[in-house]
PDB file of N, CA, C and O in Angstrom:
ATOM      1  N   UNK A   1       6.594 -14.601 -42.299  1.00  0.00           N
ATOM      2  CA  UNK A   1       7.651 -13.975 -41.527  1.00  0.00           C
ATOM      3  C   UNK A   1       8.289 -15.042 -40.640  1.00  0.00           C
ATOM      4  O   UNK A   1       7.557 -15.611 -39.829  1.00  0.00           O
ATOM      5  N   UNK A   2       9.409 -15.326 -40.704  1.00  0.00           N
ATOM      6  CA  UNK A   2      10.561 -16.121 -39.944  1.00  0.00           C
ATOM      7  C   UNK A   2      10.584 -15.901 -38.933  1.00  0.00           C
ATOM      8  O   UNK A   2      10.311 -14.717 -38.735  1.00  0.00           O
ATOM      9  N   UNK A   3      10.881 -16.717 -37.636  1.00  0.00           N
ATOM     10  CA  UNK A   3      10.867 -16.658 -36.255  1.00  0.00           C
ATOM     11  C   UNK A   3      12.271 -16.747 -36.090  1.00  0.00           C
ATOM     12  O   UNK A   3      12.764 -17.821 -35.744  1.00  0.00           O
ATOM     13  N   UNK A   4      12.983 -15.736 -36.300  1.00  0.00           N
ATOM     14  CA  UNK A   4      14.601 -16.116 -36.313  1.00  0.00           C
ATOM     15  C   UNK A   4      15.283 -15.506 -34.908  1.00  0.00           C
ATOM     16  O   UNK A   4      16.322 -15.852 -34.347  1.00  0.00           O
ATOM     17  N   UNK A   5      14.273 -14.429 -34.535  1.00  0.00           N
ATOM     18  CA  UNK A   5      14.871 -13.988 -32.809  1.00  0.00           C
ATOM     19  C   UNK A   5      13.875 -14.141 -31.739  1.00  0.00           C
ATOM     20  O   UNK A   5      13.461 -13.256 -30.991  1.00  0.00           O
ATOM     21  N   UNK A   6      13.488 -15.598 -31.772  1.00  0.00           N
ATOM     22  CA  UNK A   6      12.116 -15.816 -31.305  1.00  0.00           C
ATOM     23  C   UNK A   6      12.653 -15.146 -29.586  1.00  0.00           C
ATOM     24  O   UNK A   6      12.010 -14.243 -29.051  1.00  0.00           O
ATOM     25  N   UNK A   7      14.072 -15.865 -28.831  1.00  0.00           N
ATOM     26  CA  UNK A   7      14.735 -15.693 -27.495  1.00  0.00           C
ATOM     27  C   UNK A   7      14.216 -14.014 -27.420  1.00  0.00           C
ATOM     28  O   UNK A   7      13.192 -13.618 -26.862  1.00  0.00           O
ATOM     29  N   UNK A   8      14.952 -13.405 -27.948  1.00  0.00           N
ATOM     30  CA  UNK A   8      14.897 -11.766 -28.172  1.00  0.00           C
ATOM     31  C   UNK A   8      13.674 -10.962 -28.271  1.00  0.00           C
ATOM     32  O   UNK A   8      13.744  -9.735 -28.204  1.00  0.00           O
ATOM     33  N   UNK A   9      12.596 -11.554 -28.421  1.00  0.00           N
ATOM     34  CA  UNK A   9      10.932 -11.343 -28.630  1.00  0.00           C
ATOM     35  C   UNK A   9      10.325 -11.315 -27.587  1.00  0.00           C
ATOM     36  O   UNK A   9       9.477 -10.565 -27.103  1.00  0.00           O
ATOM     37  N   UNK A  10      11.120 -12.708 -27.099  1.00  0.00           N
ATOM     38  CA  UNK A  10       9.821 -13.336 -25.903  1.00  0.00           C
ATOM     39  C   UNK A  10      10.701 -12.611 -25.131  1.00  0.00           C
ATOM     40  O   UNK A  10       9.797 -11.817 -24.871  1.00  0.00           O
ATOM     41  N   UNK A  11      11.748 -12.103 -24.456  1.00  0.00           N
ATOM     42  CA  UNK A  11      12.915 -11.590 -23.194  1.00  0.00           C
ATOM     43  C   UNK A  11      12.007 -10.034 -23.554  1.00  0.00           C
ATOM     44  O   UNK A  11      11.607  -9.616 -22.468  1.00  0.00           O
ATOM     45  N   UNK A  12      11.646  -9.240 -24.502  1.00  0.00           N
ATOM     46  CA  UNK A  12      11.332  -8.312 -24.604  1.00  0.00           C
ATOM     47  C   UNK A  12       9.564  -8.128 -24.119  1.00  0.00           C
ATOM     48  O   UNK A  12       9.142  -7.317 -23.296  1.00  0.00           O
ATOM     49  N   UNK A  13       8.858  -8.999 -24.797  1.00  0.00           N
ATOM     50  CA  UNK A  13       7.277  -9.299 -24.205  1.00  0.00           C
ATOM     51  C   UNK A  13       7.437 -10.104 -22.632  1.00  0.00           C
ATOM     52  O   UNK A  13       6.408  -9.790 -22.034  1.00  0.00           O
ATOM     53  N   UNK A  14       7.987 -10.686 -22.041  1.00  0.00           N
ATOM     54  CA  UNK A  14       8.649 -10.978 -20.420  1.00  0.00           C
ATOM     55  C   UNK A  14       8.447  -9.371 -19.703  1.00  0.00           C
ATOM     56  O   UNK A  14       7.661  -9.012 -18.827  1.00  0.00           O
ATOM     57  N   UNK A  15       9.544  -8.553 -20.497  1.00  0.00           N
ATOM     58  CA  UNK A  15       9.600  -7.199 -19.665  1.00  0.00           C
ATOM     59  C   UNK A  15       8.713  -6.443 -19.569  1.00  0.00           C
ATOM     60  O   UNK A  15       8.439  -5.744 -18.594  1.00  0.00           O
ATOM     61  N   UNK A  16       8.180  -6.509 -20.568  1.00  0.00           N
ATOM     62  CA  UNK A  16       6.757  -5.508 -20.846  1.00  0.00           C
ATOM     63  C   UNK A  16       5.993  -5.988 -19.984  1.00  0.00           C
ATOM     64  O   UNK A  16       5.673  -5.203 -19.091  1.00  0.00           O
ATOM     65  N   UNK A  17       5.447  -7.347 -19.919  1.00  0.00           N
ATOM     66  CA  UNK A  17       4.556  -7.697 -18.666  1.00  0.00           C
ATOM     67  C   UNK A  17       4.601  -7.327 -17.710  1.00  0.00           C
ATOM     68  O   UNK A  17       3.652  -6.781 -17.147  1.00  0.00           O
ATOM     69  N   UNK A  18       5.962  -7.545 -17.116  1.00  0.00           N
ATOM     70  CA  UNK A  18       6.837  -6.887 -15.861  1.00  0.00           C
ATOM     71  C   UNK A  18       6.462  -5.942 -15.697  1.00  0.00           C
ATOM     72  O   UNK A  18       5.704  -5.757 -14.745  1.00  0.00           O
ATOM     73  N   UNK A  19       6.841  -4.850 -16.600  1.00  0.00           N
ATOM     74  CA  UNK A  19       6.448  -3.142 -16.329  1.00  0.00           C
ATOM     75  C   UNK A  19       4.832  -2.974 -16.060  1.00  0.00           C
ATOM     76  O   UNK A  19       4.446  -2.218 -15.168  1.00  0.00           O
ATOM     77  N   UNK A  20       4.007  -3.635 -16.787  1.00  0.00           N
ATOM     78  CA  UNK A  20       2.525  -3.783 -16.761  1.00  0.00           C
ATOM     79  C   UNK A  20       2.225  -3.606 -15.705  1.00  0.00           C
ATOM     80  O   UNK A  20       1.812  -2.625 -15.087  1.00  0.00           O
ATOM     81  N   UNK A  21       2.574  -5.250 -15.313  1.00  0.00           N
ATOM     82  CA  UNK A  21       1.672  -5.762 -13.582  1.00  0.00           C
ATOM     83  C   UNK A  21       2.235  -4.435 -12.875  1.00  0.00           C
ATOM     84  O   UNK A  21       1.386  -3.590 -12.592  1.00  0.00           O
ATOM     85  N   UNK A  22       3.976  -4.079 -12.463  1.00  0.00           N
ATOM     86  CA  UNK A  22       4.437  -3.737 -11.811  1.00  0.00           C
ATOM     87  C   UNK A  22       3.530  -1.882 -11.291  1.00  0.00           C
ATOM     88  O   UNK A  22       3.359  -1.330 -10.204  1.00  0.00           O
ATOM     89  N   UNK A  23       3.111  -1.421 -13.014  1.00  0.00           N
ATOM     90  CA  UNK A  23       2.305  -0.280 -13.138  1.00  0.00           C
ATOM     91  C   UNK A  23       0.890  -0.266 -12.022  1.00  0.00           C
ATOM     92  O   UNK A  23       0.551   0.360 -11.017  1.00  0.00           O
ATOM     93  N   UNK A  24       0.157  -1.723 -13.176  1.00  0.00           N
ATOM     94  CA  UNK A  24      -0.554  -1.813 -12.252  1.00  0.00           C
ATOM     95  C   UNK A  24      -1.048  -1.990 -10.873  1.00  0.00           C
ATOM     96  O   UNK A  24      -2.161  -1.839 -10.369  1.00  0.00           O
ATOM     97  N   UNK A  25       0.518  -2.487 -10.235  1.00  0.00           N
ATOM     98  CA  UNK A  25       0.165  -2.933  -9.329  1.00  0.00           C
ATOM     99  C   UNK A  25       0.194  -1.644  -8.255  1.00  0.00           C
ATOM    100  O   UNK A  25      -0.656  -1.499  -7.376  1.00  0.00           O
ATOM    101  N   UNK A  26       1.396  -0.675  -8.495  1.00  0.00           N
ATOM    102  CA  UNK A  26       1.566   0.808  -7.957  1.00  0.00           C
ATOM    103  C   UNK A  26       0.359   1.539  -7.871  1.00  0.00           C
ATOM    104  O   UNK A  26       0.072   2.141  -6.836  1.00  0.00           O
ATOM    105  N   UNK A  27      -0.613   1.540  -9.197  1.00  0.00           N
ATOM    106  CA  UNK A  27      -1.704   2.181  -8.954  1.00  0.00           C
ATOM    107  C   UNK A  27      -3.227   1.634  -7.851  1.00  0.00           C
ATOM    108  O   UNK A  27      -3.931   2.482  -7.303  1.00  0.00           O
ATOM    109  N   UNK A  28      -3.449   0.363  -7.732  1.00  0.00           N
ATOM    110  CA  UNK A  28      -3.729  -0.316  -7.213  1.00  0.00           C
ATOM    111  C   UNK A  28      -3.103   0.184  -5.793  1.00  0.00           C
ATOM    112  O   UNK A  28      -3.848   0.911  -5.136  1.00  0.00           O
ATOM    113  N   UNK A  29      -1.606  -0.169  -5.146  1.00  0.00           N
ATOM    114  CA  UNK A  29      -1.698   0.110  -3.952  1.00  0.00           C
ATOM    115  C   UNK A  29      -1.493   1.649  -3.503  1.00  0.00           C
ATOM    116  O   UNK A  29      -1.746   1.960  -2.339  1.00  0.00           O
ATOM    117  N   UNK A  30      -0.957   2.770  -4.581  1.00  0.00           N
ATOM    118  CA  UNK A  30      -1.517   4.183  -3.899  1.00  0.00           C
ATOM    119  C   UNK A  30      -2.507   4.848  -4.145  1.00  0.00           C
ATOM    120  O   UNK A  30      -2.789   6.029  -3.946  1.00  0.00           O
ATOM    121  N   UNK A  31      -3.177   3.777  -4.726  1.00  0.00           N
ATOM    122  CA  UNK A  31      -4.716   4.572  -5.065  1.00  0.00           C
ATOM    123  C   UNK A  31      -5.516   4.441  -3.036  1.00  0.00           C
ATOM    124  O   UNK A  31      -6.064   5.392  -2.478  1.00  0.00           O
ATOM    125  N   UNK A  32      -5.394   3.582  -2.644  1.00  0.00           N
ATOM    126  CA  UNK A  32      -5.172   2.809  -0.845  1.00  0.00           C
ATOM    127  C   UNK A  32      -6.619   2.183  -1.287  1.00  0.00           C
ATOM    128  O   UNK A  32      -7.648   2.433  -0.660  1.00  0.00           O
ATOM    129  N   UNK A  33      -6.582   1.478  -2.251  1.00  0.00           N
ATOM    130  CA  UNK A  33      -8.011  -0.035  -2.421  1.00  0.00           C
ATOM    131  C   UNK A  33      -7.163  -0.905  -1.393  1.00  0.00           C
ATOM    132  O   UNK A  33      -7.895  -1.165  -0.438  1.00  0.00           O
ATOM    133  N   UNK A  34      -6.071  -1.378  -1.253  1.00  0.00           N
ATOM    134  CA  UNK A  34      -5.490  -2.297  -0.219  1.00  0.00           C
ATOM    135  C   UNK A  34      -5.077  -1.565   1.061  1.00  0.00           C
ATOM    136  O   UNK A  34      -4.459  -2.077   1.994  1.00  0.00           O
ATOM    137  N   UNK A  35      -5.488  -0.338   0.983  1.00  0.00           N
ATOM    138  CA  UNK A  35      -5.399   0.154   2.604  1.00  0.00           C
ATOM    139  C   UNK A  35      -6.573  -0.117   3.613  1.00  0.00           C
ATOM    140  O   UNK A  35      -7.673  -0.146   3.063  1.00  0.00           O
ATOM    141  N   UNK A  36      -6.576  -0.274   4.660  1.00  0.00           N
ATOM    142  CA  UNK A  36      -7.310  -0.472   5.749  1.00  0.00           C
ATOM    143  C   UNK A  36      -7.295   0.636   6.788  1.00  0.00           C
ATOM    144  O   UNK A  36      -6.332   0.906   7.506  1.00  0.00           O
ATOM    145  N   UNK A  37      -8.506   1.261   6.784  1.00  0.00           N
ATOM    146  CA  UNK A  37      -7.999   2.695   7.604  1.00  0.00           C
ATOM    147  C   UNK A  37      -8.182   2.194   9.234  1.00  0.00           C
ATOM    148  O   UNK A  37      -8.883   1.206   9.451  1.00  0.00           O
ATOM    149  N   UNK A  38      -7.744   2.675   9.992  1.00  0.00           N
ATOM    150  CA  UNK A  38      -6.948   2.562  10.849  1.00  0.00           C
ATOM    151  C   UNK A  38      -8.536   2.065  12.156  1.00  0.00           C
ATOM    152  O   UNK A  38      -9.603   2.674  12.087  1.00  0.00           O
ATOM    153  N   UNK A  39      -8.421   1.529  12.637  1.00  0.00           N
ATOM    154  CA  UNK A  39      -9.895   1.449  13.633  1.00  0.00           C
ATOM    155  C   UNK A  39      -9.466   2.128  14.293  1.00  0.00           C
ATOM    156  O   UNK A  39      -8.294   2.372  14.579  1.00  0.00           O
ATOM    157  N   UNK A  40     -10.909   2.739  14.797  1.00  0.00           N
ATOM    158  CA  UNK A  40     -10.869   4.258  15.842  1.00  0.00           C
ATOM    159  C   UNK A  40     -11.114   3.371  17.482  1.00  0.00           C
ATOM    160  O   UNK A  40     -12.036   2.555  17.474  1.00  0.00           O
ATOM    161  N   UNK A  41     -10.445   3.506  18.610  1.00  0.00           N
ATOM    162  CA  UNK A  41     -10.099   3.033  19.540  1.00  0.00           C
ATOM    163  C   UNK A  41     -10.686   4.435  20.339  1.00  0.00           C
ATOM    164  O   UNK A  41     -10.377   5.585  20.027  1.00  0.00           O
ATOM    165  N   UNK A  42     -11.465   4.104  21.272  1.00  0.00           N
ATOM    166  CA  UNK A  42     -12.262   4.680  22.255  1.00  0.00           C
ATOM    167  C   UNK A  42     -11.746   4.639  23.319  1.00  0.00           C
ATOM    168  O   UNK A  42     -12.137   3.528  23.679  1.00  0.00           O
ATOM    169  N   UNK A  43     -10.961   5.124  24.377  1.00  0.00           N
ATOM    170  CA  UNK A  43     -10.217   5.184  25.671  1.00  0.00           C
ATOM    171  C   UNK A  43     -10.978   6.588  26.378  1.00  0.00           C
ATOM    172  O   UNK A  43     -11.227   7.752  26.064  1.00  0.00           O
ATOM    173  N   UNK A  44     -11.172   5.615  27.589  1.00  0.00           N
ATOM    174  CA  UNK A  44     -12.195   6.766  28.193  1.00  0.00           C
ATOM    175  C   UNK A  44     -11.446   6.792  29.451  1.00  0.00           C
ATOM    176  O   UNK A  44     -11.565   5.863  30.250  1.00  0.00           O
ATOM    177  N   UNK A  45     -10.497   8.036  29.738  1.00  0.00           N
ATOM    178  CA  UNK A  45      -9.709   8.136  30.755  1.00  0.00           C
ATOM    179  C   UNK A  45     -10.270   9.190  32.128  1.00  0.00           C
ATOM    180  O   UNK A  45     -10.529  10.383  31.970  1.00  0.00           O
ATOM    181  N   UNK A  46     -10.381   8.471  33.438  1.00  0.00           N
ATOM    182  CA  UNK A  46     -10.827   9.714  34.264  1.00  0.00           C
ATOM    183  C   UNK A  46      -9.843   9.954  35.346  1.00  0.00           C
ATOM    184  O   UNK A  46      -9.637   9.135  36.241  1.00  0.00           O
ATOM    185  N   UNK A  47      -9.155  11.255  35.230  1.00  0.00           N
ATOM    186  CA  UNK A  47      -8.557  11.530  36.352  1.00  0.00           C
ATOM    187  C   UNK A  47      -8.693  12.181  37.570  1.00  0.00           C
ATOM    188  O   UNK A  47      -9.136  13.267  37.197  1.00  0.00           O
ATOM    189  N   UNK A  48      -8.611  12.237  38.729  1.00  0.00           N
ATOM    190  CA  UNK A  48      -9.391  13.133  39.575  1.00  0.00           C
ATOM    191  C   UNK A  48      -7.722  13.306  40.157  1.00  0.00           C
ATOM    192  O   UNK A  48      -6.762  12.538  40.115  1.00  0.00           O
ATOM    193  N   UNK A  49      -7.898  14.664  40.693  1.00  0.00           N
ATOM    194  CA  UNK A  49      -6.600  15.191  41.643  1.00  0.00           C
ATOM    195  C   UNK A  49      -7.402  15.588  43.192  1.00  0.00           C
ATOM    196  O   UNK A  49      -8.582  15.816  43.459  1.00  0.00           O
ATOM    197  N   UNK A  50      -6.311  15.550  43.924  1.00  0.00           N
ATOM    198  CA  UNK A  50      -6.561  16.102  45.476  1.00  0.00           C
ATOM    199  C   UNK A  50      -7.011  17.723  45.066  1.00  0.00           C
ATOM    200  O   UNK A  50      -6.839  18.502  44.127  1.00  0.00           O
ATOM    201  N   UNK A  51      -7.815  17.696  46.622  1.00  0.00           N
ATOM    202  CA  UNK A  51      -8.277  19.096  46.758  1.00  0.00           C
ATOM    203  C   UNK A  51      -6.881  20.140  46.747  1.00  0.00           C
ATOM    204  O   UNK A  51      -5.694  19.831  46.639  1.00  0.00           O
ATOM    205  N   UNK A  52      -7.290  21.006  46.847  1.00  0.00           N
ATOM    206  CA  UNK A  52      -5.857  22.130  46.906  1.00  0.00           C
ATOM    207  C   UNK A  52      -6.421  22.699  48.328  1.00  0.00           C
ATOM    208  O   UNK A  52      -7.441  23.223  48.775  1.00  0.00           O
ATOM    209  N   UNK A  53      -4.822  22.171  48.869  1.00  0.00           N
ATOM    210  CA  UNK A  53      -4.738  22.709  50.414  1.00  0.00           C
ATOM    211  C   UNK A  53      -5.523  24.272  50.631  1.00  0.00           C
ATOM    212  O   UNK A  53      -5.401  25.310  49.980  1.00  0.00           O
ATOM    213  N   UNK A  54      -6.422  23.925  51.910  1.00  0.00           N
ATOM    214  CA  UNK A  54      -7.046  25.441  52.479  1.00  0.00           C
ATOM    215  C   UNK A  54      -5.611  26.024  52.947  1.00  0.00           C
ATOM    216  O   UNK A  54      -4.609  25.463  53.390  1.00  0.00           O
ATOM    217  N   UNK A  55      -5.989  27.687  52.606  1.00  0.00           N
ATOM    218  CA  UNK A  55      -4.749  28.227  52.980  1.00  0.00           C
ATOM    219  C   UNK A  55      -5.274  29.588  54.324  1.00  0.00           C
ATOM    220  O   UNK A  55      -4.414  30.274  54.877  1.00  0.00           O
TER     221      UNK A  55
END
């Protein structure tokens, strides 16, 4: 078999790769393997108010 549209082959196996990685790569980042969940931050707040005026 003749290699007569070799340009036209390889531009077509180029895209396909493209779509591949690009697949793979979507599933990969909303599957969240590259997410980092969020660190939990501890804030320990104390407020005190005035007495309430004797009436």
């Amino acid at each position: 078999m003749a290699e007569e549209n070799g340009t036209g082959s390889n531009a077509v196996w180029a895209i396909a790769l493209i779509v591949v990685v690009a697949i793979i790569g979507a599933v990969i980042y909303y599957s969240g393997i590259l997410k980092t969940s969020p660190k939990k931050t501890d804030v320990d707040i104390n407020i005190s108010a005035p007495a309430a005026p004797a009436r």
